[in-house]
C-alpha positions as CSV (number, residue, x, y, z in Angstrom):
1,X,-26.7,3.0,-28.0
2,X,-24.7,6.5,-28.0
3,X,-24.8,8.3,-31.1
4,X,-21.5,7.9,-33.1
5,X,-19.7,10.9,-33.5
6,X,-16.4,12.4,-34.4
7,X,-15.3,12.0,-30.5
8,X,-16.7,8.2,-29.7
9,X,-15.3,6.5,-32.7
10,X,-12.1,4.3,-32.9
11,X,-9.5,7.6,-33.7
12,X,-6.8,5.6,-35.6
13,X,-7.5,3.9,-39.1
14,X,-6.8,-0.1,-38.5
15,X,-3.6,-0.5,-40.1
16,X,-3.2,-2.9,-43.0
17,X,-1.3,-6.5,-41.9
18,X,1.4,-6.9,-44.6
19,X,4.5,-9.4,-44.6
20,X,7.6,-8.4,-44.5
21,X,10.2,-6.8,-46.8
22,X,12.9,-9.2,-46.7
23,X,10.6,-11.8,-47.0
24,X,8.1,-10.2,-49.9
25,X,10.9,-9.4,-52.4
26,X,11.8,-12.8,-52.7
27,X,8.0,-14.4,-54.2
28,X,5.0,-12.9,-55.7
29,X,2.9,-13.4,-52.8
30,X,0.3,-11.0,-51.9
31,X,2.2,-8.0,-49.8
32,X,-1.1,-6.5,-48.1
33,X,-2.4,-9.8,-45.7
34,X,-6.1,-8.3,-45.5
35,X,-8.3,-7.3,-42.8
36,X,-8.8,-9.8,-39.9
37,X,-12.5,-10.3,-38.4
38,X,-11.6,-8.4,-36.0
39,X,-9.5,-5.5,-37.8
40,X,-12.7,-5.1,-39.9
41,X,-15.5,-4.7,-36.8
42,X,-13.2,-1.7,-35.2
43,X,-12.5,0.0,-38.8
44,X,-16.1,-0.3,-39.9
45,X,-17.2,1.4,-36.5
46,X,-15.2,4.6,-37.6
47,X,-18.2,4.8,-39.7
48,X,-20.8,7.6,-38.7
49,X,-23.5,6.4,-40.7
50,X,-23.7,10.3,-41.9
51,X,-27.0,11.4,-43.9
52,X,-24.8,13.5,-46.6
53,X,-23.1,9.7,-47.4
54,X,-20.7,11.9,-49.7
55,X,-19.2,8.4,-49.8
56,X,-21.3,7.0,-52.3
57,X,-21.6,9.5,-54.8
58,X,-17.9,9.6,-54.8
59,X,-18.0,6.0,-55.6
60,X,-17.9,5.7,-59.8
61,X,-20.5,2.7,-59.3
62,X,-22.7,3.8,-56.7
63,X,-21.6,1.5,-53.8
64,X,-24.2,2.0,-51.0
65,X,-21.5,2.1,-48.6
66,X,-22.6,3.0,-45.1
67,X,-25.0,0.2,-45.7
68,X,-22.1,-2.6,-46.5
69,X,-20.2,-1.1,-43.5
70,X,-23.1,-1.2,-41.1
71,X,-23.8,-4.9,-41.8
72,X,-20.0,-5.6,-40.8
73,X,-20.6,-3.6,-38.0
74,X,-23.8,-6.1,-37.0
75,X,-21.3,-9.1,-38.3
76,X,-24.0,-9.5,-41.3
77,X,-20.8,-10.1,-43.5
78,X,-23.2,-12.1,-46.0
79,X,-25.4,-9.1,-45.8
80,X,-22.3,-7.1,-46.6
81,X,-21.7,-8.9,-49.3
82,X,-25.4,-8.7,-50.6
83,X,-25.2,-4.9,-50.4
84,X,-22.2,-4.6,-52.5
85,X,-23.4,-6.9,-55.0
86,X,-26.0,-5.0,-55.9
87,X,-23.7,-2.4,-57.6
88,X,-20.4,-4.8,-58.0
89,X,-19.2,-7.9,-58.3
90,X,-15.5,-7.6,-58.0
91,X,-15.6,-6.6,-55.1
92,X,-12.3,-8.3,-53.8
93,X,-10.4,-7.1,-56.8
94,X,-12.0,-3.5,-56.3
95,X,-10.9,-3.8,-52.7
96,X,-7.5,-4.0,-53.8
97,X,-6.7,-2.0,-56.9
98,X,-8.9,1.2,-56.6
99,X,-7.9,4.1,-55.5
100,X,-10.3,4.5,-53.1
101,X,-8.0,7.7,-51.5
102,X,-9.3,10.0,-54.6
103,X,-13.0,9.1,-54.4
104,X,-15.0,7.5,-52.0
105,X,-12.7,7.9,-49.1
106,X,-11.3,11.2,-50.4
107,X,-14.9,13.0,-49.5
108,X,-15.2,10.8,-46.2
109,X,-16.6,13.2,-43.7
110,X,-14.5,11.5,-40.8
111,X,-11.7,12.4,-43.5
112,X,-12.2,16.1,-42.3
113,X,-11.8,15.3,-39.1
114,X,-9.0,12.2,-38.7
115,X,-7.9,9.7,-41.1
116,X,-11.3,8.5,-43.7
117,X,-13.0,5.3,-42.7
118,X,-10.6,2.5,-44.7
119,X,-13.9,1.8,-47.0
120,X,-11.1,0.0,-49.6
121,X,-10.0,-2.4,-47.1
122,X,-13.5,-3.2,-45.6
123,X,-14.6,-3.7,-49.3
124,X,-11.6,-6.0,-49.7
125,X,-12.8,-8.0,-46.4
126,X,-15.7,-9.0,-48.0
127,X,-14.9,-9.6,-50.9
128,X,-12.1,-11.8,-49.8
129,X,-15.2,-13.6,-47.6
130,X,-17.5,-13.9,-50.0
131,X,-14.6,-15.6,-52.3
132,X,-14.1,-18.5,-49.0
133,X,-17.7,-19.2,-48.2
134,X,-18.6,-19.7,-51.8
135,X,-21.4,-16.6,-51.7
136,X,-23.1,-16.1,-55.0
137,X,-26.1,-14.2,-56.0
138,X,-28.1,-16.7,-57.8
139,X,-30.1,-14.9,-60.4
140,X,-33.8,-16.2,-62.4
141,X,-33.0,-14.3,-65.6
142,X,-35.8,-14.2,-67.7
143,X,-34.4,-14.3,-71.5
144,X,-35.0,-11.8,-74.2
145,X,-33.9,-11.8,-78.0
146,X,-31.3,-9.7,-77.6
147,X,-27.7,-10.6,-78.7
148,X,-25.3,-7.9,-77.5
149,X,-21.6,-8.1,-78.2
150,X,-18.7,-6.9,-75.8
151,X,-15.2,-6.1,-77.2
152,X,-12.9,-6.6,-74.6
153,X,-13.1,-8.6,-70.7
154,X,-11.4,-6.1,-68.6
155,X,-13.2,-3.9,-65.7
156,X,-15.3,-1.8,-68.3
157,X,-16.3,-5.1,-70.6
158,X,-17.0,-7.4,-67.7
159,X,-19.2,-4.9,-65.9
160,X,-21.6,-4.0,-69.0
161,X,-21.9,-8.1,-69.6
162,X,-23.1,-8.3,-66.4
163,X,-25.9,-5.9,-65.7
164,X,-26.9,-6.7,-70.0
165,X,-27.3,-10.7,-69.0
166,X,-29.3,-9.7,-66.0
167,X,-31.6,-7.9,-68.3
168,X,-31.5,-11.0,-70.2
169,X,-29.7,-10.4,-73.2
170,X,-27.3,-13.1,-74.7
171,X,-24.0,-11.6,-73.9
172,X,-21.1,-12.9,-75.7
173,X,-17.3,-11.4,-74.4
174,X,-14.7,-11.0,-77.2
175,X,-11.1,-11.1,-75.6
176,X,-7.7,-10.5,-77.6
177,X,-5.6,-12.5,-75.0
178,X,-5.6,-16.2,-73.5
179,X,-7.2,-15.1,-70.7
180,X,-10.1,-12.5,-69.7
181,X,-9.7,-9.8,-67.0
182,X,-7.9,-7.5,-69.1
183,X,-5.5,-5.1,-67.4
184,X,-5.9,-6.5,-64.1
185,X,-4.5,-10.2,-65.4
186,X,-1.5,-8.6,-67.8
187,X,-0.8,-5.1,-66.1
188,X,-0.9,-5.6,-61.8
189,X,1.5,-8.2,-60.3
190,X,0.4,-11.0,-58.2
191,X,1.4,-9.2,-55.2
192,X,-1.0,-6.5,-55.3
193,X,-3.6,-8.8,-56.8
194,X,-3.7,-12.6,-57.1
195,X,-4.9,-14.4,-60.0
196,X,-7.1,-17.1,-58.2
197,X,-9.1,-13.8,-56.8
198,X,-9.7,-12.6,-60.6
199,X,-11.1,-15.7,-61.4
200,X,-13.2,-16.3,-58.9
201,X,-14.7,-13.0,-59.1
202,X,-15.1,-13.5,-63.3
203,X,-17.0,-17.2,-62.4
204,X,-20.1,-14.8,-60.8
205,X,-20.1,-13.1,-64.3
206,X,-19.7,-16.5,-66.0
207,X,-22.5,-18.2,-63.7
208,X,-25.3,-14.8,-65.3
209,X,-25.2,-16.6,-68.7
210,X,-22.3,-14.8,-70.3
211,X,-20.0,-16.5,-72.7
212,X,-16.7,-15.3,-73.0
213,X,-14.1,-16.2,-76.5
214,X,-11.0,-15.7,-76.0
215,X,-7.3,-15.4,-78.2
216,X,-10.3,-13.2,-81.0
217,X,-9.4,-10.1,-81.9
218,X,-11.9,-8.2,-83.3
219,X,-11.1,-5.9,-85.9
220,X,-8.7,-9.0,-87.8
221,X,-10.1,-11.7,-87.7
222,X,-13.7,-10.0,-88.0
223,X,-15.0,-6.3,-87.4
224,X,-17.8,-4.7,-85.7
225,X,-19.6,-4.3,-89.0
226,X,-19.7,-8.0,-89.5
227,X,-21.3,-7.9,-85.7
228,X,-24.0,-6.1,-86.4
229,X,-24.8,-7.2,-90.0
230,X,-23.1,-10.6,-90.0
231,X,-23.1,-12.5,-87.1
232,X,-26.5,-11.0,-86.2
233,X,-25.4,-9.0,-82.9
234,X,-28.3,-6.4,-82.1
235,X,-25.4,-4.3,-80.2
236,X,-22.1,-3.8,-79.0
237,X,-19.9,-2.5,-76.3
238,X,-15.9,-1.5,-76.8
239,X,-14.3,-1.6,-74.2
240,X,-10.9,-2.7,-75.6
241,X,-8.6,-0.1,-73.3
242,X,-5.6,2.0,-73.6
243,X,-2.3,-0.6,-73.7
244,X,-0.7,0.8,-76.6
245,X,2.5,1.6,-74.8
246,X,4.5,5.2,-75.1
247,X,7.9,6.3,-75.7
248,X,10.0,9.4,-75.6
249,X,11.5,9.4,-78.9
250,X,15.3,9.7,-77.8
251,X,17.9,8.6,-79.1
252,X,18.6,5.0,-78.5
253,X,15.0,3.4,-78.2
254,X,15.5,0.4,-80.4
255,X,18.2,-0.9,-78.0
256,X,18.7,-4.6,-76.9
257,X,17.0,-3.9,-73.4
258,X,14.1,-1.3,-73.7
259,X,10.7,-2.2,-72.9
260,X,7.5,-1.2,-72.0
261,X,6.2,-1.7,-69.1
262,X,3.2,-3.1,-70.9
263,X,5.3,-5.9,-72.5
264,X,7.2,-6.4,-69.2
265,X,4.1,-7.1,-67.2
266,X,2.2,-9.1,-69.4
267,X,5.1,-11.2,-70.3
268,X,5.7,-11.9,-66.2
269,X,1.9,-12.2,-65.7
270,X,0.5,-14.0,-68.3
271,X,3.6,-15.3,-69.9
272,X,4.9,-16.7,-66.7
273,X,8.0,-15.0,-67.4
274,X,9.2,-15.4,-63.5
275,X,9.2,-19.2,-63.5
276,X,11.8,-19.7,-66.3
277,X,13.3,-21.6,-67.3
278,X,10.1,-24.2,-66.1
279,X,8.2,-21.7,-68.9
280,X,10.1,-20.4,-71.6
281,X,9.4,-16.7,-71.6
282,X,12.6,-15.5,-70.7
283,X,13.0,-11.6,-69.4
284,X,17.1,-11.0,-69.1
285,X,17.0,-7.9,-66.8
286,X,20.8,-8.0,-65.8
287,X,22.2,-6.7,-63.2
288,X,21.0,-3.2,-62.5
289,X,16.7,-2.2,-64.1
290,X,15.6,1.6,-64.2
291,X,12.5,2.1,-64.9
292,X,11.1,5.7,-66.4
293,X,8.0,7.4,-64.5
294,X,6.5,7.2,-61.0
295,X,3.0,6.3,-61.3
296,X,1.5,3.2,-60.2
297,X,2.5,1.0,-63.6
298,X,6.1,2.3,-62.8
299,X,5.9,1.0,-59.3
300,X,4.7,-2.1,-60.8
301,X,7.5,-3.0,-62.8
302,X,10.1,-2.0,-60.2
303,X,8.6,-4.1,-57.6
304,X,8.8,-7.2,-60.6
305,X,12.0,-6.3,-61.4
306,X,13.2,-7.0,-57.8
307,X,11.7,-10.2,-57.9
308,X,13.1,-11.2,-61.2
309,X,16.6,-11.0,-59.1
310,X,17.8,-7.5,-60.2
311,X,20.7,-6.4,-57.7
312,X,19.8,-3.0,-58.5
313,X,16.2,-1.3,-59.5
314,X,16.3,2.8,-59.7
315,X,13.4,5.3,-60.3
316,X,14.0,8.0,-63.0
317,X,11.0,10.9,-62.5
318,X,11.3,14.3,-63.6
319,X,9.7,15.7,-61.1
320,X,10.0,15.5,-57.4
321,X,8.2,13.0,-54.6
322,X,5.4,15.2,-54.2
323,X,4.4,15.0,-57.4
324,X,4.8,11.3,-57.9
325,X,1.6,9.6,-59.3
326,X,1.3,6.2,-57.4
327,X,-0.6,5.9,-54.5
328,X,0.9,6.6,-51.6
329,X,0.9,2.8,-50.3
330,X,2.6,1.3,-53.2
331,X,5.7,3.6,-52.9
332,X,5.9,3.4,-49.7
333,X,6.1,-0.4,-50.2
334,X,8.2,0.1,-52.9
335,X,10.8,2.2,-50.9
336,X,10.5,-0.6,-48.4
337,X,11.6,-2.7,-50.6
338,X,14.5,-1.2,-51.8
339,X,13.4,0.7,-54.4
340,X,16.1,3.4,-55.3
341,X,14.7,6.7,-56.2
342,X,16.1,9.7,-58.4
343,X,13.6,12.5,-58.5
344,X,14.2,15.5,-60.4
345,X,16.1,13.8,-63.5
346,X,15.0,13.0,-67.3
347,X,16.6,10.5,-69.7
348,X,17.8,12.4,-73.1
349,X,19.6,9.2,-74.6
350,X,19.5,5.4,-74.1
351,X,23.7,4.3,-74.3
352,X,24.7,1.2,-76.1
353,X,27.1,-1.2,-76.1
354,X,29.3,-2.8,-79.5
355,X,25.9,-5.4,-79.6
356,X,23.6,-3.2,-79.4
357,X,22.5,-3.7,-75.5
358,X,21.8,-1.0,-73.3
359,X,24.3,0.2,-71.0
360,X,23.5,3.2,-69.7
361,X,21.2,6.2,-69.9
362,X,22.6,10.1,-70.4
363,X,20.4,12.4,-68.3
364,X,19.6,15.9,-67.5
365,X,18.7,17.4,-63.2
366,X,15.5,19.1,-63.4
367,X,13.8,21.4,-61.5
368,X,10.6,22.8,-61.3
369,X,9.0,25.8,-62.9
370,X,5.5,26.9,-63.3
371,X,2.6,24.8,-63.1
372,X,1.8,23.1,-66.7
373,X,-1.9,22.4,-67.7
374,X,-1.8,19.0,-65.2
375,X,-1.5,21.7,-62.3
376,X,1.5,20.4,-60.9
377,X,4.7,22.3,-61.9
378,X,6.6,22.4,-65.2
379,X,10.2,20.3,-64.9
380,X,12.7,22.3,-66.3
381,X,15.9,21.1,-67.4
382,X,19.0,22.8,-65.3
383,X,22.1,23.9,-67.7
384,X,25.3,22.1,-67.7
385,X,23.9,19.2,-65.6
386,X,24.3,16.3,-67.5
387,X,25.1,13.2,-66.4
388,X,25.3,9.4,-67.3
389,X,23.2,6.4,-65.7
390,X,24.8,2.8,-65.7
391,X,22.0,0.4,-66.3
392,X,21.1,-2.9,-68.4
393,X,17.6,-2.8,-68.6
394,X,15.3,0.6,-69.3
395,X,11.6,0.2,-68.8
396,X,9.3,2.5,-69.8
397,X,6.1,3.8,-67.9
398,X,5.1,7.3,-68.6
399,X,1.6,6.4,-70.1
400,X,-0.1,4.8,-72.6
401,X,-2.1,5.4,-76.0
402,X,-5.3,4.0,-77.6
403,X,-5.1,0.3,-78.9
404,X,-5.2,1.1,-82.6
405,X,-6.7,-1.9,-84.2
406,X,-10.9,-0.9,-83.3
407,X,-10.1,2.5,-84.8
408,X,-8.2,1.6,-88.1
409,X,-11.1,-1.1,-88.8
410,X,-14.1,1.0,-88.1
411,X,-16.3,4.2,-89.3
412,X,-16.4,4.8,-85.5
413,X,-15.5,8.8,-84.7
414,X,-12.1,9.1,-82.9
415,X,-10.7,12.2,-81.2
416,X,-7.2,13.6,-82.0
417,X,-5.6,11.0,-80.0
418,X,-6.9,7.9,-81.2
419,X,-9.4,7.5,-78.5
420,X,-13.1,6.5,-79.6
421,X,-15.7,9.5,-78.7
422,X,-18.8,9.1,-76.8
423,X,-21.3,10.7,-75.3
424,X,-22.1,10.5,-71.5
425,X,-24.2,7.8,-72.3
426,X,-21.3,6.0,-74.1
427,X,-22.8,5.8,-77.3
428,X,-20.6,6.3,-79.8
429,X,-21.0,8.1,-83.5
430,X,-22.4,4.3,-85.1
431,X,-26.0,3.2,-84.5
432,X,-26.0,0.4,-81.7
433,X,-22.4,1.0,-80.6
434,X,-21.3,1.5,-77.3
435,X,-17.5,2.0,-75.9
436,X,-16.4,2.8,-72.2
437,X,-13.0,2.6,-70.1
438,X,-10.0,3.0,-70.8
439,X,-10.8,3.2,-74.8
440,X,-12.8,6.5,-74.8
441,X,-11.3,8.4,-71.8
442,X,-7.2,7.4,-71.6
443,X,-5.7,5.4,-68.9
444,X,-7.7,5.7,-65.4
445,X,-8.9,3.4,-63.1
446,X,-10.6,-0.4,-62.6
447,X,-13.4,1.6,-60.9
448,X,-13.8,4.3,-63.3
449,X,-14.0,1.5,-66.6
450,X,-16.9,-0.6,-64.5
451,X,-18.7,2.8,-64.0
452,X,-18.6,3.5,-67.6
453,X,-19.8,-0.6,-68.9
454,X,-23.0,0.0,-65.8
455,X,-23.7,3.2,-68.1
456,X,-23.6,1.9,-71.2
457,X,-25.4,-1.4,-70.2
458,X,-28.2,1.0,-69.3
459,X,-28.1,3.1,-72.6
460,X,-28.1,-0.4,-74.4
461,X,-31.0,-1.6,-72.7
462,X,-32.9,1.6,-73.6
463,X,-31.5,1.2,-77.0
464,X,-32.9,-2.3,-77.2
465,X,-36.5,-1.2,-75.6
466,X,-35.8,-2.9,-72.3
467,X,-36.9,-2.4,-68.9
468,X,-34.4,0.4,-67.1
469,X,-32.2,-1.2,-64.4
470,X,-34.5,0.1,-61.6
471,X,-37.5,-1.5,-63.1
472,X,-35.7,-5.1,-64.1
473,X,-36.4,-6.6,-60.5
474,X,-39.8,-8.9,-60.7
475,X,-41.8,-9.1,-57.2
476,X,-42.9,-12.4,-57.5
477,X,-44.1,-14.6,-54.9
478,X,-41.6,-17.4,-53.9
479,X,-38.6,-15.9,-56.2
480,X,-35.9,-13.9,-53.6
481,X,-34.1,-13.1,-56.8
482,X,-34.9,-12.3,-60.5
483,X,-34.2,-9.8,-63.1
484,X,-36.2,-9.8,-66.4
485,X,-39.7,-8.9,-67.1
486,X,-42.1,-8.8,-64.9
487,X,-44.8,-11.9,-65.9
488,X,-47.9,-9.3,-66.1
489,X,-45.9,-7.7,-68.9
490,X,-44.8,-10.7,-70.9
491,X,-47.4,-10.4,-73.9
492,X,-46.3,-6.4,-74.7
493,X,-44.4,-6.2,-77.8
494,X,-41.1,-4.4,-78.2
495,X,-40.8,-1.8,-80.8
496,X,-37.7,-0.4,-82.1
497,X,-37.8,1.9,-84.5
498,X,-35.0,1.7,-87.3
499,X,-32.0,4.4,-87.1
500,X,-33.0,7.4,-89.6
């Protein structure tokens, strides 16, 4: 067989099967339609196999990517699968959600060349396979005394349970909400990523051992203190996000109508907010939603807000479409679907009615200066050009904040904003306290959070005297699959040594 090279591969990127405009705006059904068998075999030989793989370490968990794609490539999809468990297991949900465009794909070498090798929707593939043949990685976990704590089961939470209750630690997930997944069950609509594909994903980190509490929320009804001295947990991980919601502080604010995006999604998502009146979470939109910000929450809550039966939904940004945030996908779905843009313009005061509802915005025309310290340049407002906005509904999505309740209810260090420091281990300024996500760097992404849980699993285990990950695999005879201790090494004794 020919040597693959920039010339002999497939030169177009397989094109992701979506349905229809007309037809998505009027359901929560998943817009992207996924990868056929078929798709998938000619994407996945756009893959040189390169020595360099720049792929992987642009991949925030270490995905040993040329090696997933070359099994799809030999129609190994259970060896696919096998490949990227090693390093994931949500990898349907990854598939989906990450932006795959800013790290692994983004250093693609083909990337240099053509368009990358569509590694997101090839993970997505199988993923999605893995989820219909009922693939698991059955695990012989060999139990240790450990009892480690995690605070929080989104990306950054469920990863760090996972590789801890491989090592055999008794892992115990502490979630604030009804149900676990964290951002990805509140924040992302259906119709970028189902439900049903969260939880079957969660069940592999279910089926390691790990228990999971939900509707506790740790720091009122008990704090991490009483975890470590009380309730006998030798450590624990925070990974409790960033979902503390931000405003602009205009006039107007505490209007009949404003919400956060925040509220908005989780009240559709988890609330069931778009089946009322069958469930009585109600979300009164009216006639005409804008929503504040461009980034990928922003899109979000437009693309909801459609659904909900607004006539009209309108983008505010300050800036112009090259600078928008979102991926470039999800606004090119969302101007598919009707979306109506107004770049270059900034709210200055939310209008209301004799009952205090919002009807209307005042706003300034921007334009752009210098670059600020983002890089991308400074919106300045032009003189004279204000103008007023009808609207019913103002949602806001320009960013989000720390979740308070961890840092008003601990000694733990936090930096100016609220966030909790930690080191590049994650280890935080308490003895035995780890934190990782969304909680210690700001908003970012699914990927980036389960990066930060695998490295703070592996400062735990080191913490704990444990086996590093590389050494947790035992070679015996008869057993395809174990993670503990190897039986040779059974009668050593742990020491840890008592924080000075």
């Amino acid at each position: 067989m020919a040597r693959k090279t920039i010339r002999n591969i497939p030169r177009e990127r397989t094109a992701m099967p979506t349905r229809a405009p007309a037809e998505r705006i009027r359901n929560f059904d998943e817009v992207a339609i996924g990868y056929s068998v078929d798709d998938a075999l000619v994407e996945a030989e756009r893959c040189l196999m390169c020595p360099q793989q720049p792929c992987v370490a642009g991949c925030p968990v270490g995905i040993d990517i040329p090696g997933f794609i070359q099994h799809i490539c030999d129609k190994d999809f259970r060896g696919a699968y096998e490949v990227l468990a090693d390093s994931t297991l949500l990898p349907a949900i990854c598939g989906r959600v990450c932006p795959q465009e800013d790290q692994c794909e983004g250093v693609c070498v083909v990337g240099d060349h053509l368009e990358p090798v569509a590694i997101g929707r090839l993970e997505r593939f199988v993923g999605d396979r893995a989820i219909a043949e009922g693939w698991n990685r059955p695990a012989v976990i060999e139990a240790n005394r450990f009892k480690v704590a995690i605070i929080g089961a989104g990306p950054a939470g469920i990863a760090c349970a996972a590789d801890l209750a491989k090592a055999g630690c008794e892992v115990t997930i502490y979630e604030a909400l009804h149900r676990p997944g964290g951002v990805l069950t509140y924040g992302i609509p259906e119709f970028r990523l189902p439900n049903p594909v969260i939880d079957a994903e969660f069940r592999a980190v279910i089926e390691l051992g790990v228990k999971v509490e939900c509707n506790i929320l740790v720091g009122r009804l008990f704090t991490i203190r009483q975890l470590r001295d009380e309730m006998g947990f030798d450590a624990v991980f925070v990974g409790t996000g960033a979902g503390y919601p931000s405003f602009m502080g205009i006039p107007g604010e505490a209007l009949n109508g404003v919400l956060s995006a925040n509220e908005f999604l989780t009240r559709c998502n988890l609330m069931q907010a778009g089946d009322f009146p069958h469930h009585d979470t109600p979300v009164d939109l009216g006639r005409k939603v804008v929503v504040i910000g461009a980034g990928i929450t922003a899109m979000d809550a437009m693309r909801v807000s459609l659904r909900l039966g607004a006539a009209e939904v309108h983008c505010l940004y300050r800036r112009s479409r090259a600078e928008c945030p979102a991926r470039a996908e999800e606004l090119e779905h969302a101007e598919e679907e009707g979306i109506l843009f107004n770049w270059l313009a900034a709210p200055v005061e939310i209008l209301g009615d004799s009952d205090h509802k919002v009807r209307g915005l005042r706003c300034l025309r921007m334009e752009l200066g210098e670059p600020d310290d983002s890089g991308r340049r400074r919106p300045v407002p032009v003189a004279g050009s204000e103008f007023e906005f009808e609207c019913d509904t103002v949602i806001y999505a320009i960013g989000t904040n720390a979740n308070p309740i961890i840092g008003q209810t601990s000694n733990l260090e936090l930096n100016r904003r609220g966030y909790i420091v930690a080191d590049g281990d994650q280890r935080t300024s308490l003895a035995g306290v780890f934190a990782g996500g969304d909680i210690v760097t700001g908003a970012a992404t699914v990927i980036l959070a389960m990066g930060a849980g695998r490295r703070a699993a592996q400062a735990i285990r080191a913490y704990l005297g444990l086996r590093s990950g590389a050494e947790l695999a035992v070679s015996d005879p008869g057993r395809s699959r174990a993670f503990g201790i190897d039986r040779r090494q059974r009668r050593h004794s742990r020491v840890r040594l008592a924080a000075s």
